[in-house]
N, C-alpha and C positions, 0 to 999 in steps of 0.2 A: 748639367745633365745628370752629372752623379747622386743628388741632392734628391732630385725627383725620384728616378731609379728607386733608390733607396724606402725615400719614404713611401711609394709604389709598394714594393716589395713587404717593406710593415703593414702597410693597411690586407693587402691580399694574405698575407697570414694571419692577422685579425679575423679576418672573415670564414677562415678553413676554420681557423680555431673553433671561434662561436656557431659556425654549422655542425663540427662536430661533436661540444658540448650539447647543441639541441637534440640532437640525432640519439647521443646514447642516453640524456636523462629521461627524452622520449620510448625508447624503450624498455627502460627497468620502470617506469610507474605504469605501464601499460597495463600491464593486469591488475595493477590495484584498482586502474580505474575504472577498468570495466566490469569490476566484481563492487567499486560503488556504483558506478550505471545500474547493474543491474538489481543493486537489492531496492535502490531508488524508487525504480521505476515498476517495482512489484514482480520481477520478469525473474519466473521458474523455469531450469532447465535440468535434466536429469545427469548423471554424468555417476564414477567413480570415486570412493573417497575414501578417507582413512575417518574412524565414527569412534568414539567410546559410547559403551549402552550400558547404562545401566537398567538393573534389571532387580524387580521386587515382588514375594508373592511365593507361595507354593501352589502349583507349577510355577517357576518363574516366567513376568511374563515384564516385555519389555517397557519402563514408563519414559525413558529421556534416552537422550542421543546428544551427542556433542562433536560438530569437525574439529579434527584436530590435521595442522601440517603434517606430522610425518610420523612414521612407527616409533622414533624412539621419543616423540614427545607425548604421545597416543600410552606408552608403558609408561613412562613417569609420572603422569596425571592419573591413570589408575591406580598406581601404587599409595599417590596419596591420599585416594579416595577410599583404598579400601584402607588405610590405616584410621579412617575417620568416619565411617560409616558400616552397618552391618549389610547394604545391599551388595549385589554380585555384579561385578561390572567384568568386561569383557573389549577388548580391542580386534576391530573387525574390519577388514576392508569388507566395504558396501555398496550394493547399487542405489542411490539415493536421488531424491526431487530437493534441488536446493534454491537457493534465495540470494544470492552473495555469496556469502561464507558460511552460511550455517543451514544448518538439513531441516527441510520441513517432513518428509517420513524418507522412510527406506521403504522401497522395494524389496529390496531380499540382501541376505548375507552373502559374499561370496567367498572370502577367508577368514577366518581367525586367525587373532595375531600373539603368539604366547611368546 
């Protein structure tokens, strides 16, 4: 009766085990895969974001835009943009129409990010 017990006992931690391996890789790709859903399936939604714009022209007027994850990857990618280019770019949280991950226009400015 030991024998069974026993191996009873391994197989039902097996199974917590591998529930809970599903459970948390289920929720760390979760966003990734709904931001592939969504660029997939052509599916625009509007939302907040961190954008580099660049900007060309007197007046300056805005030609490109880029998401970027976070404010401090948002300044390092300017910095080496502006060491390689003579346009003016700028780090901005945005209201933006996106696609996935990357911005089909901005709505409006709402911070600069210096």
């Amino acid at each position: 009766m030991g024998k069974i017990k026993f191996i009873f006992l391994i197989a039902l931690g097996f199974i917590i085990y591998k529930g809970y391996v599903a459970f948390t890789e289920f929720e760390i790709g979760v966003e990734d895969r709904v931001a592939g859903i969504e660029e997939k399936a052509d599916f625009e939604r509007e939302g907040e974001v961190i954008g580099l714009m660049m900007y060309l022209g007197n007046p300056p007027e805005l030609k490109e835009h880029l998401f970027t994850d976070s404010r401090a990857k948002c300044l390092e990618l300017k910095q080496i943009a502006e060491e390689s280019s003579y346009a003016y770019y700028e780090c901005a949280r945005v209201n933006a129409v996106l696609k996935g991950k990357k911005i089909v226009y901005i709505i409006n400015e709402l911070e600069i990010i210096k």
